[in-house]
C-alpha positions as a Markdown table, in Angstrom:
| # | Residue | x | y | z |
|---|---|---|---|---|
| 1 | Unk | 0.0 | 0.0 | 0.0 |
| 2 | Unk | 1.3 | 3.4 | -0.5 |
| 3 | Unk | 2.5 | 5.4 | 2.0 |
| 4 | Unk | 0.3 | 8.3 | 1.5 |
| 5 | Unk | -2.6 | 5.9 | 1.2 |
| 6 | Unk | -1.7 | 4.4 | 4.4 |
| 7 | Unk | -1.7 | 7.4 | 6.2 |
| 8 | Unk | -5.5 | 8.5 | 5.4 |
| 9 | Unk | -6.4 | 4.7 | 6.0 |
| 10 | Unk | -5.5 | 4.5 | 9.0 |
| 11 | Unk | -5.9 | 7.9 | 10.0 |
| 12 | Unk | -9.2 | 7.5 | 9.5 |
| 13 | Unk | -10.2 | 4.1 | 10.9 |
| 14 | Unk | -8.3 | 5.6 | 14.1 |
| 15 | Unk | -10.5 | 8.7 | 14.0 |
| 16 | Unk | -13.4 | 6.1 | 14.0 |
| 17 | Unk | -12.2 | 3.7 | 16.5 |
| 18 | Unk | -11.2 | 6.7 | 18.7 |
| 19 | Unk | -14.8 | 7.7 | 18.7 |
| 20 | Unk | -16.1 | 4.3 | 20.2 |
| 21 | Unk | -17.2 | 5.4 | 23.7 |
| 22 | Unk | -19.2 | 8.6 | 22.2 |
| 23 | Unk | -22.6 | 6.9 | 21.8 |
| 24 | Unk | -21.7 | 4.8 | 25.5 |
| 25 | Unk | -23.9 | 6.9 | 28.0 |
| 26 | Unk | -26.9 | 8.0 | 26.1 |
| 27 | Unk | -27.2 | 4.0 | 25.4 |
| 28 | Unk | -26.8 | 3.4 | 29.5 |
| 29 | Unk | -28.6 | 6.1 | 30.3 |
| 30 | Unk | -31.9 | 4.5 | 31.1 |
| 31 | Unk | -30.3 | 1.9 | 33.0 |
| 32 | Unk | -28.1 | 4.2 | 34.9 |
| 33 | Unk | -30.8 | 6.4 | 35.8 |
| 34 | Unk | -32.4 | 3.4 | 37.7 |
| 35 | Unk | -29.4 | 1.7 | 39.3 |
| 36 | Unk | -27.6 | 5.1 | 40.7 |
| 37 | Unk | -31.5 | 7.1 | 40.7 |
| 38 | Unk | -30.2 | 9.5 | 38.7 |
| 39 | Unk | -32.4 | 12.8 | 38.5 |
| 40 | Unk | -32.8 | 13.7 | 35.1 |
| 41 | Unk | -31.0 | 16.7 | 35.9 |
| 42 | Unk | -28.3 | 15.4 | 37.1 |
| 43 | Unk | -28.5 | 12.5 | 33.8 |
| 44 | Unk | -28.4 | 15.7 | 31.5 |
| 45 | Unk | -25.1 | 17.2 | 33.6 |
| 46 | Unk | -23.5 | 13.5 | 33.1 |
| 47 | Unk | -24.3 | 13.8 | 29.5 |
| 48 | Unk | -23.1 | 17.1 | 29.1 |
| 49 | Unk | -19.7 | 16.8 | 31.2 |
| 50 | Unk | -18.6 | 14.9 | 27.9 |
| 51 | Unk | -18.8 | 17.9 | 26.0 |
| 52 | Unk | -17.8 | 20.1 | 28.7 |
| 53 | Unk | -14.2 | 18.1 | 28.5 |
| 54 | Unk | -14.0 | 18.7 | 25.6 |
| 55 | Unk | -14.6 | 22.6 | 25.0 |
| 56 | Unk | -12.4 | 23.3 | 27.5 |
| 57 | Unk | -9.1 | 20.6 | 26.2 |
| 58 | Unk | -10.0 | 21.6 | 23.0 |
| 59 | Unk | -8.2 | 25.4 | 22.9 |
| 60 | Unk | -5.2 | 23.9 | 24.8 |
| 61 | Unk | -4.6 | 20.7 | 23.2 |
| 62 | Unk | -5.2 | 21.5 | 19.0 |
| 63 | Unk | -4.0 | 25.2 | 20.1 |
| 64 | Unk | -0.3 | 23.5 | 20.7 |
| 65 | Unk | -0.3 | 21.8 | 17.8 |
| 66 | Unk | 1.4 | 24.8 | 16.5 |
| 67 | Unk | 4.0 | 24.6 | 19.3 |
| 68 | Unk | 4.5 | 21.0 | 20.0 |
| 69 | Unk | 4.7 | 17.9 | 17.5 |
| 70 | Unk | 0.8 | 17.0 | 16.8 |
| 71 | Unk | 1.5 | 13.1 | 16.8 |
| 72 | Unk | 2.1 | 14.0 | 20.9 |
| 73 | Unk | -1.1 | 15.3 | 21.3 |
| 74 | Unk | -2.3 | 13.1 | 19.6 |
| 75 | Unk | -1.5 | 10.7 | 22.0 |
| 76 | Unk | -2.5 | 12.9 | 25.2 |
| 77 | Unk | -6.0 | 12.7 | 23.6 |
| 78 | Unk | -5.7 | 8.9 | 23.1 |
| 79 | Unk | -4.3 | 8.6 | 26.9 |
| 80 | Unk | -7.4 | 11.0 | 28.2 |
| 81 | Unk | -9.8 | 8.5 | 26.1 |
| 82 | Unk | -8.6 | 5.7 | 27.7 |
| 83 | Unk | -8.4 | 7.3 | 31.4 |
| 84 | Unk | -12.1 | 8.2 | 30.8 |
| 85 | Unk | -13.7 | 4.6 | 29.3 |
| 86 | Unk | -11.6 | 2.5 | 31.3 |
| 87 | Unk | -12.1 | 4.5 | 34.3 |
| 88 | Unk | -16.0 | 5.1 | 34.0 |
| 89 | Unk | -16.0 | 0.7 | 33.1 |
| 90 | Unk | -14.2 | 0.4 | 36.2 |
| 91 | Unk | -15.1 | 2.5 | 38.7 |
| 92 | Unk | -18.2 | 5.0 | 38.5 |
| 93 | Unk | -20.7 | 4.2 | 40.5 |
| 94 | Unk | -22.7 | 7.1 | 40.6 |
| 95 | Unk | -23.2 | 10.7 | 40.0 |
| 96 | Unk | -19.7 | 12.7 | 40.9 |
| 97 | Unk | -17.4 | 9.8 | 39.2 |
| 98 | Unk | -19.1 | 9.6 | 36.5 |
| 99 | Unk | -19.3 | 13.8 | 36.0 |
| 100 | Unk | -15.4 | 13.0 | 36.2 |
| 101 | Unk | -14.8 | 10.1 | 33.9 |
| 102 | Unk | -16.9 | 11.9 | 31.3 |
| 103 | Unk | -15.1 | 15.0 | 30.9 |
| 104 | Unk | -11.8 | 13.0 | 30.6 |
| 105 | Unk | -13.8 | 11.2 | 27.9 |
| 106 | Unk | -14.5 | 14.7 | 25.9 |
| 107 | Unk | -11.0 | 15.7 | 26.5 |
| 108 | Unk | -9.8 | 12.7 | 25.3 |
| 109 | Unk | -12.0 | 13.4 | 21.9 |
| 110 | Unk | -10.6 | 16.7 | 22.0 |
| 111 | Unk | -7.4 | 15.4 | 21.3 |
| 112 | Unk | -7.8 | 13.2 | 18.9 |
| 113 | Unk | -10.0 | 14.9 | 16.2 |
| 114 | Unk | -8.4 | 17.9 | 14.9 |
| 115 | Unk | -5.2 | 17.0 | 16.0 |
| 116 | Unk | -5.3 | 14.0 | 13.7 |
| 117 | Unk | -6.6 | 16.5 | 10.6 |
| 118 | Unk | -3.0 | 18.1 | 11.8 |
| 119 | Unk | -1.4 | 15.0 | 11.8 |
| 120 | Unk | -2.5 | 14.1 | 8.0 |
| 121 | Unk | -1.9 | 17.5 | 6.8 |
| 122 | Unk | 1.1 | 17.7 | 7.7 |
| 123 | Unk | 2.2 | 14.5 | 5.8 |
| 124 | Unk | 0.3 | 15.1 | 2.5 |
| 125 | Unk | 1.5 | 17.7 | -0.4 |
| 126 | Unk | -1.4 | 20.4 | -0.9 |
| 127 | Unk | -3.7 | 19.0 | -3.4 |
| 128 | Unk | -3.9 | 15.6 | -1.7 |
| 129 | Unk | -3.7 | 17.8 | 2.3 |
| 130 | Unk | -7.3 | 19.7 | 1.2 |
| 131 | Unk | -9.2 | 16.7 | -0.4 |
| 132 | Unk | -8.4 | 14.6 | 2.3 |
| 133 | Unk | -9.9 | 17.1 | 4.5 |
| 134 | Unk | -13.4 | 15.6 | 3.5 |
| 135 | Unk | -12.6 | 12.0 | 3.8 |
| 136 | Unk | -11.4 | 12.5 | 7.7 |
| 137 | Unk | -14.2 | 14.9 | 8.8 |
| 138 | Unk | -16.6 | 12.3 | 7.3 |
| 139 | Unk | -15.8 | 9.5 | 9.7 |
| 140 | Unk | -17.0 | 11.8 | 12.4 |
| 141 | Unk | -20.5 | 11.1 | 11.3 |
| 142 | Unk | -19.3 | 6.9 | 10.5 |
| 143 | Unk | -17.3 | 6.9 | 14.0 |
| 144 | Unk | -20.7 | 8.0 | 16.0 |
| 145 | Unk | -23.1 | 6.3 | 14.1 |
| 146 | Unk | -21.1 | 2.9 | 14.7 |
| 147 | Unk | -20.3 | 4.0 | 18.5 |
| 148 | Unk | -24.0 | 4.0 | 19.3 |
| 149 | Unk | -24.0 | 0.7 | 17.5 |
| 150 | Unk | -21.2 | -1.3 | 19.2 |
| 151 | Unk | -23.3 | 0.4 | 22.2 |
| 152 | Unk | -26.4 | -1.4 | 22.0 |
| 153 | Unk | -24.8 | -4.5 | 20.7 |
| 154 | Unk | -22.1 | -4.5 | 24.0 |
| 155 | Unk | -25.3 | -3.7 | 26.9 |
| 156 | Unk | -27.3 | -6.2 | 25.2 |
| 157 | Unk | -24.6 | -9.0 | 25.4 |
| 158 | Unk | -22.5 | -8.1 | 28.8 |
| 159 | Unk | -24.2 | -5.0 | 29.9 |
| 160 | Unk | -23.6 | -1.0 | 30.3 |
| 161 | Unk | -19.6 | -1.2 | 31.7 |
| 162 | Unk | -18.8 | -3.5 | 28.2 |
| 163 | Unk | -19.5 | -0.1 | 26.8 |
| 164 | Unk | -17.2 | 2.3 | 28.5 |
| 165 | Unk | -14.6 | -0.7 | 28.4 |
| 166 | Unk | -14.8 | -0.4 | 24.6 |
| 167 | Unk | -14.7 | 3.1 | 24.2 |
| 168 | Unk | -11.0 | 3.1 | 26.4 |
| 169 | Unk | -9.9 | 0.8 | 24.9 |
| 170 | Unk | -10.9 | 2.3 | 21.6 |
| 171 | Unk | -8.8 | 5.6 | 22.6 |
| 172 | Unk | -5.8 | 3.1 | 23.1 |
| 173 | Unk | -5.8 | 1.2 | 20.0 |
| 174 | Unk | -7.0 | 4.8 | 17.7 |
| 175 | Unk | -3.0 | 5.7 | 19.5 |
| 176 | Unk | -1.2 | 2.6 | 18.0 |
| 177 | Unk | -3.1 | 3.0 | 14.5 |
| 178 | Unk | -1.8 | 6.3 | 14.4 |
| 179 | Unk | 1.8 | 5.7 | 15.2 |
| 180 | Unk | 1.3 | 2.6 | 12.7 |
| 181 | Unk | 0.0 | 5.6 | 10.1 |
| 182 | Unk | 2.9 | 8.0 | 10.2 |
| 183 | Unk | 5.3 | 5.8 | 10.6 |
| 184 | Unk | 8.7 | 6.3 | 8.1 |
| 185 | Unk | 6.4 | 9.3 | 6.5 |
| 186 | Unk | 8.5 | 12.5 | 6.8 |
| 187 | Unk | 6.5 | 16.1 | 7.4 |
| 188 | Unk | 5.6 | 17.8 | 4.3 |
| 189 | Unk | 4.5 | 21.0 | 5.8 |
| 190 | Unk | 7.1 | 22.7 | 7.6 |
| 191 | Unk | 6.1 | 23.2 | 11.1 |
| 192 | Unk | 7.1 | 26.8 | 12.0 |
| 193 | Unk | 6.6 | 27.4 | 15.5 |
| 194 | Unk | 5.3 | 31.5 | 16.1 |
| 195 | Unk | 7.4 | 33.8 | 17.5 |
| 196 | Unk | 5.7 | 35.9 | 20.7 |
| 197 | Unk | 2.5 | 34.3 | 20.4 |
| 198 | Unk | 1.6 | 32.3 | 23.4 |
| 199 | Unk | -0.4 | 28.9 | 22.5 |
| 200 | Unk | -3.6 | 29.9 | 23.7 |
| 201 | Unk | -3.6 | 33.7 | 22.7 |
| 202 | Unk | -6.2 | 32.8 | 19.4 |
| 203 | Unk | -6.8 | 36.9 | 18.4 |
| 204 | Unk | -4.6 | 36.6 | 15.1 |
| 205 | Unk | -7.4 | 34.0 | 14.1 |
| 206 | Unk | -10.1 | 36.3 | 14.6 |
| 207 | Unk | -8.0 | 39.2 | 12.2 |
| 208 | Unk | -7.8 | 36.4 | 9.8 |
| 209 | Unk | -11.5 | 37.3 | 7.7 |
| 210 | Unk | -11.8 | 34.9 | 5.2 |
| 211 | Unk | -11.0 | 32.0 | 7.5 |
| 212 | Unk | -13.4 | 33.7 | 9.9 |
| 213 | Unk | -15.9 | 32.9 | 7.7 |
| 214 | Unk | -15.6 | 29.7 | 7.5 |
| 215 | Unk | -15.4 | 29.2 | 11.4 |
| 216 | Unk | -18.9 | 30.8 | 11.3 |
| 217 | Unk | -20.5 | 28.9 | 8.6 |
| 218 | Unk | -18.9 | 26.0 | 10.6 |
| 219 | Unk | -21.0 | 27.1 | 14.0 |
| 220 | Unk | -24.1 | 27.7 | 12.2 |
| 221 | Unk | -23.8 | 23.6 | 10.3 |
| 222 | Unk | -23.4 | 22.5 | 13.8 |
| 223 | Unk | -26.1 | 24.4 | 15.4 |
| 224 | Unk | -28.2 | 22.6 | 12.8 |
| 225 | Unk | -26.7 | 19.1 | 13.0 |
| 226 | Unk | -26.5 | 18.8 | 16.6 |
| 227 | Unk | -29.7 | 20.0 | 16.6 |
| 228 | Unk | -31.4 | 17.4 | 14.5 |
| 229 | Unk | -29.9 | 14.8 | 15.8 |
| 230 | Unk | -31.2 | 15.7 | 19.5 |
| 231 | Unk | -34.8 | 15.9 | 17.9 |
| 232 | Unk | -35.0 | 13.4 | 15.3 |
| 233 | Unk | -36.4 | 10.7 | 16.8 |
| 234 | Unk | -38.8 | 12.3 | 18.9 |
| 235 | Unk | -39.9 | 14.1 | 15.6 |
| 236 | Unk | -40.3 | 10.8 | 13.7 |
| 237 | Unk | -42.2 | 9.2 | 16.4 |
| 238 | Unk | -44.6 | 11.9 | 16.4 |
| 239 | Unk | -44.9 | 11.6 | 12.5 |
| 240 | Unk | -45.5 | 8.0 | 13.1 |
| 241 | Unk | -47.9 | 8.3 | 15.7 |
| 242 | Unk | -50.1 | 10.8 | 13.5 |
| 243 | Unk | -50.1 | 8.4 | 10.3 |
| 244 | Unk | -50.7 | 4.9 | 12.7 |
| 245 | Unk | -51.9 | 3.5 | 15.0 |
| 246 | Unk | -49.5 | 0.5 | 15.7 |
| 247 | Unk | -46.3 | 0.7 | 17.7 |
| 248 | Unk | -43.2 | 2.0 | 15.6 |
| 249 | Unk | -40.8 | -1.2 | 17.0 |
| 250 | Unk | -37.8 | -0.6 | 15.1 |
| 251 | Unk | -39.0 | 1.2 | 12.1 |
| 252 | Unk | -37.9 | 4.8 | 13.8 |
| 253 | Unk | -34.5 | 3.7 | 15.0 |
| 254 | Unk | -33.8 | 2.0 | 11.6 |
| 255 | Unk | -34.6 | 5.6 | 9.6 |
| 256 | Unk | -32.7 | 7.3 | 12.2 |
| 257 | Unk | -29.2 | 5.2 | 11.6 |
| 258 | Unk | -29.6 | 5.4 | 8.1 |
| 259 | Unk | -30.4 | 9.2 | 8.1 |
| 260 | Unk | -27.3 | 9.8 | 10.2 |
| 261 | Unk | -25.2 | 7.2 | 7.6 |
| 262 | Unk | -26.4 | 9.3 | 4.7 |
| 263 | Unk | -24.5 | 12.3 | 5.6 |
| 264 | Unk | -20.8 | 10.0 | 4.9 |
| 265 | Unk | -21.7 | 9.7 | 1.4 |
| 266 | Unk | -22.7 | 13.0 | 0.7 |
| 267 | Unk | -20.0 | 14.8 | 3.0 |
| 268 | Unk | -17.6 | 13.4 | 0.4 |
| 269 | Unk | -19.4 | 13.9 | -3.3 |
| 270 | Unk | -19.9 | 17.7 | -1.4 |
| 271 | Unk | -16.1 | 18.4 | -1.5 |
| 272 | Unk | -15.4 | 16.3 | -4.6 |
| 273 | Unk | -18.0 | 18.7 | -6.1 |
| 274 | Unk | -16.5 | 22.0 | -4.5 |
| 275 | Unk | -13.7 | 21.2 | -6.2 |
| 276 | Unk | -15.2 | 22.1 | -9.7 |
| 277 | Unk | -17.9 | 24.3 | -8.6 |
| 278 | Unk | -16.0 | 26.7 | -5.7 |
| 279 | Unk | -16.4 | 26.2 | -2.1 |
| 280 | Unk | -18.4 | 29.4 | -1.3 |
| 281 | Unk | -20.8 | 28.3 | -4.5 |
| 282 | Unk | -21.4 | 24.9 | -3.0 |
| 283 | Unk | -21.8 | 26.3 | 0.3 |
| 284 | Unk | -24.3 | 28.5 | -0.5 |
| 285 | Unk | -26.5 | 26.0 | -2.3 |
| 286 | Unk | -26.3 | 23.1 | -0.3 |
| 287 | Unk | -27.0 | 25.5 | 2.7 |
| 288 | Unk | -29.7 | 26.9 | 1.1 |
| 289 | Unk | -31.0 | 23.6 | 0.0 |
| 290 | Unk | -31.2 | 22.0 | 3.8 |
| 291 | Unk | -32.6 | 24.9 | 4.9 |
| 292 | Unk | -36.0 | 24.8 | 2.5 |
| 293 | Unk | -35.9 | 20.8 | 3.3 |
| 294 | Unk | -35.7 | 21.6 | 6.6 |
| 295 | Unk | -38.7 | 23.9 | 6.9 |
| 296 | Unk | -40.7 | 21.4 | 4.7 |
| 297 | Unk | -40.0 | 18.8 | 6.9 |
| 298 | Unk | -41.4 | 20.7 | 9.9 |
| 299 | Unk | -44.5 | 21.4 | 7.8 |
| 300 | Unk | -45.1 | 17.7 | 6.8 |
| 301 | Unk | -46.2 | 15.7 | 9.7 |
| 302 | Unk | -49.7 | 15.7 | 8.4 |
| 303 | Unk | -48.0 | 13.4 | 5.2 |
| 304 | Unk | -48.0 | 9.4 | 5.4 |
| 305 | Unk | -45.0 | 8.7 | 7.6 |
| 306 | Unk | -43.0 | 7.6 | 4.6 |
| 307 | Unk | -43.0 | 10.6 | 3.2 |
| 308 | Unk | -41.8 | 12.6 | 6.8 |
| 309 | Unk | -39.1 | 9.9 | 6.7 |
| 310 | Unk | -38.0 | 10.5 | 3.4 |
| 311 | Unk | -37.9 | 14.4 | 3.8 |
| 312 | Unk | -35.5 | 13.9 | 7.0 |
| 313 | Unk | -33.2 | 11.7 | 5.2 |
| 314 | Unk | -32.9 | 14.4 | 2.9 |
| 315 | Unk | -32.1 | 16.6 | 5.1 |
| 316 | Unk | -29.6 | 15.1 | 7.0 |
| 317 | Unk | -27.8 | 13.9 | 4.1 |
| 318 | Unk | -27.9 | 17.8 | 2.9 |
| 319 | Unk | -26.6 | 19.2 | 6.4 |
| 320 | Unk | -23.8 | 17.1 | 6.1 |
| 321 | Unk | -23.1 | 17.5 | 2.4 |
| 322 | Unk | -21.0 | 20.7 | 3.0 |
| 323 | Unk | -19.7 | 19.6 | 6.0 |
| 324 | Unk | -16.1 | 18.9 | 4.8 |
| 325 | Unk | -16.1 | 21.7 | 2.5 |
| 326 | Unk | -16.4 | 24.2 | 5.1 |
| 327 | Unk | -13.6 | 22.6 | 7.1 |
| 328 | Unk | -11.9 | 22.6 | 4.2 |
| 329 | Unk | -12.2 | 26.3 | 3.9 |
| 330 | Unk | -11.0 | 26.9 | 7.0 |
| 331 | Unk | -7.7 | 25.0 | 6.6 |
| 332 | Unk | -6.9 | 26.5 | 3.3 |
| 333 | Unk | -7.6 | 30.0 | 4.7 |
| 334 | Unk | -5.5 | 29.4 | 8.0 |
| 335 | Unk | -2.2 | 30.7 | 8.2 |
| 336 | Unk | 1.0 | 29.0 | 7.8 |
| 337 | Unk | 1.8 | 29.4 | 11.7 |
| 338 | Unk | -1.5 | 29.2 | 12.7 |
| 339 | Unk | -3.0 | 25.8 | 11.6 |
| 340 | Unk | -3.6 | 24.7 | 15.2 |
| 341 | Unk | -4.9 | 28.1 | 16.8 |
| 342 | Unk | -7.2 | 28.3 | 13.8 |
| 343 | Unk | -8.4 | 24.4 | 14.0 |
| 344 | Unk | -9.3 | 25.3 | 18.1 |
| 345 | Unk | -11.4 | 28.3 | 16.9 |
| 346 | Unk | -13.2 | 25.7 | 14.2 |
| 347 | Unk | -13.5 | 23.5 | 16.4 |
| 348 | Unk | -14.8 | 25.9 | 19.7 |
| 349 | Unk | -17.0 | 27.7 | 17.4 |
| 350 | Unk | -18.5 | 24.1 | 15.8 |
| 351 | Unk | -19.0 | 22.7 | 19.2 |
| 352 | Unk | -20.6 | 25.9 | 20.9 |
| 353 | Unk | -23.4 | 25.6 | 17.9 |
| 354 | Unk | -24.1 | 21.9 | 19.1 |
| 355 | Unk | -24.1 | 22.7 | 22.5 |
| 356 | Unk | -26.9 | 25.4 | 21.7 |
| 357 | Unk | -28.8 | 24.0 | 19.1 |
| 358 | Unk | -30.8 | 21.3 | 20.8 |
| 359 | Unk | -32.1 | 23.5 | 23.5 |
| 360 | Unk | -33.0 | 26.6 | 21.2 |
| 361 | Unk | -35.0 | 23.9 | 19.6 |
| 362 | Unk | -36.3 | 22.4 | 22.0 |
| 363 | Unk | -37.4 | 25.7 | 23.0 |
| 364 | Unk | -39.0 | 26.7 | 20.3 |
| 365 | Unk | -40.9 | 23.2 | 20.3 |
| 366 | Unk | -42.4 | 24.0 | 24.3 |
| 367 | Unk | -43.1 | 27.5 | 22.1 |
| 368 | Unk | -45.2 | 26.5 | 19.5 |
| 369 | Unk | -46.7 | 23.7 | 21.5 |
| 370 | Unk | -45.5 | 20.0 | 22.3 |
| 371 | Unk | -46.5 | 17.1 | 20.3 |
| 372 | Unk | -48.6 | 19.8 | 17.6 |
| 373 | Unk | -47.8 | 20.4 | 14.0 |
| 374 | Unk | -47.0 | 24.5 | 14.9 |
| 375 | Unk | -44.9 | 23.2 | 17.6 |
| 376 | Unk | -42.5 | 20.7 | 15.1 |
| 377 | Unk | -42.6 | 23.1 | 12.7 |
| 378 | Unk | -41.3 | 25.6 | 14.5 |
| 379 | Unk | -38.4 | 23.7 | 16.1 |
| 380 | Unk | -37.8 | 22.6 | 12.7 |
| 381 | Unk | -37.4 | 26.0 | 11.5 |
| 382 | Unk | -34.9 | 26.7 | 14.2 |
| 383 | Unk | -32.6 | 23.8 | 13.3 |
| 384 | Unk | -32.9 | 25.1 | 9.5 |
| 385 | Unk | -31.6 | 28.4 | 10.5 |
| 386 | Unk | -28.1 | 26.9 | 11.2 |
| 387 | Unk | -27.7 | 26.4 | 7.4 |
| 388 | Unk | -28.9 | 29.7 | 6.9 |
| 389 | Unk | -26.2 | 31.1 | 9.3 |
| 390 | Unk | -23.5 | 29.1 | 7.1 |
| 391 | Unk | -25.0 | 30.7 | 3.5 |
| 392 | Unk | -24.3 | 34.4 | 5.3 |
| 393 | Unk | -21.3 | 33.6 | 6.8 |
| 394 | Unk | -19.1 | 32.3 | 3.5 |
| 395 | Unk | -20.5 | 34.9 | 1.5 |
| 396 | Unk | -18.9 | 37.3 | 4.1 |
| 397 | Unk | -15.5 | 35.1 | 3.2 |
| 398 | Unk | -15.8 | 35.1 | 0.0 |
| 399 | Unk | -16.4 | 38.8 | -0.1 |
| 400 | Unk | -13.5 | 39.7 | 2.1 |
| 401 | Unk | -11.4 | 37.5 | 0.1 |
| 402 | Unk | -12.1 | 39.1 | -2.9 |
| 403 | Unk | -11.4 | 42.6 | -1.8 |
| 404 | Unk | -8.1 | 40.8 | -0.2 |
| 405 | Unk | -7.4 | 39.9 | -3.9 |
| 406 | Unk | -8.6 | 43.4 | -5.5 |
| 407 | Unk | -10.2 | 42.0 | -7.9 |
């Protein structure tokens, strides 16, 4: 196998296999809540400690990667991973050990991700470093989709601590596939340390306009994503409730996986396309695109169930279409000796839009009216403006770009 090849492929099966404790607590959840009479409160602070971990590492750990060798964070990540499955498997037994063995979990993530998008890049020459973009950020979507999986499949057959045993020793095993990956493979891209900028001092990234842009568009995607995904399946079982009258069994669960699949394929033909069309072009229509499919799914719950179904897959597999493009952006815009500080910027922004989303919708839903049509369609139109947000913000790129230029 060629070298190069190597390096994506197993770069991105250790992106994936790095991400196998993500789906691990929502799956226990239910159980946990019984066994340690969890309030849901306190279920929702256990959940969210995962993300907390890793908005906070996050800054510090991609942020270096412009200081330190990114194949050693990369490994700090793997090392938080497997501190948080193993430990969580181990040794939580209720509501504080748990907060604890979550956020390493997040910080583990948080080193791992965009830290192995610097880890690629900085083996690959520049046409093959920006196309790959899309390939990596598209196992995301594979790596969580498979985590929730291995999840069910795991509690089913040896219960809830199988789990969080898999997802540490995911984190250790995505460490050795990496060191397998970039082994003998020189950098490509000089690594030129900044002079007088402290790690986490991020203001050049916010001077840098056109890649500014793309952190923005890259908030507003996740908004809507994040979003989505918190909603979809109570959304579908209220479309399937309205069209029958027998229980949904696995029908909802089924659509969802799929839906959440879809967005792998499309992530990839997205960037292959940007590549003729422009990425501000196919920004702009794709975004535009999910947001009208998302408003017409939030109208459509009075349609046959197959049809609601049909409209979400859509639009999942149109919110992810330009999901590597804008990522894309943003490493093509970033400056030499700031790769990392602007990846941590991406990546903060991206995460604070997910963080955000599900409530704002969920929000609007109470708003308009639980379990009605004006309520769905309403929270529906919230998780479309996300794309909406991404239209607006590469147009601003593209514009300051093009004054940049003077042309």
């Amino acid at each position: 196998m060629p070298a190069q090849l190597r390096l994506t492929a197993l770069l991105v099966l250790s992106c994936v296999v790095g991400l196998g404790g993500f789906g691990a607590f929502a799956t226990a959840l239910p159980t946990l809540m019984a066994e340690w009479r969890l309030a849901n409160a306190e279920a929702g602070w256990i959940s969210g400690a995962y993300f907390i971990g890793y908005v906070a590492a996050v800054p510090v750990l991609v942020g270096l990667t412009d200081h330190v060798d990114s194949r050693k964070i990369y490994l700090v990540g793997c090392a938080a991973g497997t501190v948080g499955g193993l430990g969580f498997a181990l040794w939580a037994d209720g509501f504080w050990s748990a907060v604890f063995f979550q956020v390493f979990a997040g910080a583990g993530l948080a080193g791992i991700y965009m830290p192995g998008l610097r880890v690629l890049g900085e083996r690959l020459p520049e046409d093959k470093r920006l196309r790959s973009v899309a390939y990596y950020t598209s196992m995301f979507g594979v790596g969580t989709s498979l985590s929730f999986l291995t999840a069910g499949l795991l509690d089913a057959a040896f219960g809830w601590r199988s789990m969080f045993l898999w997802g540490g020793m995911g984190s250790a095993l995505a460490g050795v596939l990496m060191i397998a990956a970039v082994a003998g493979l020189p950098l490509v891209m000089s690594r030129t340390p900044p002079t007088g900028r402290h790690p986490l001092d991020f203001r050049p990234v916010f001077t840098n306009r056109p890649a500014l842009g793309y952190i923005l568009a890259y908030g507003g995607h996740s908004f809507e994503l994040f979003a989505l995904r918190a909603w979809m399946v109570a959304f579908l079982l209220y479309a399937w409730s309205r069209s029958s009258t027998e229980d949904a069994g696995l029908v909802v669960s089924q659509w969802v996986t799929v839906c959440m699949l879809s967005g792998v394929a499309t992530s990839i033909l997205g960037a292959e396309l940007a590549r003729r069309v422009g990425r501000t072009a196919l920004v702009r229509w794709i975004a535009g695109a999910s947001a009208a499919v998302g408003v017409v799914s939030g109208l459509s719950t009075s349609f046959p169930f197959w049809v609601v179904a049909a409209l979400i897959f859509l639009y999942s597999a149109l919110i992810a279409a330009d999901s590597g493009t804008i990522t894309t952006g943003t490493v093509a815009e970033a400056r030499p000796d700031e790769q990392g500080a602007t990846l941590a910027v991406h990546s903060m922004v991206g995460f604070a839009g997910g963080i955000v989303g599900p409530p704002l919708a969920g929000f609007a839903l109470d708003l308009g009216g639980n379990a009605t049509p004006v309520g769905w369609a309403m929270a529906l139109a919230v998780c479309a403006a996300g794309s909406a947000v991404a239209a607006l913000a590469v147009g601003f790129a593209s514009r300051v770009s093009r004054t940049a230029s003077g042309s």
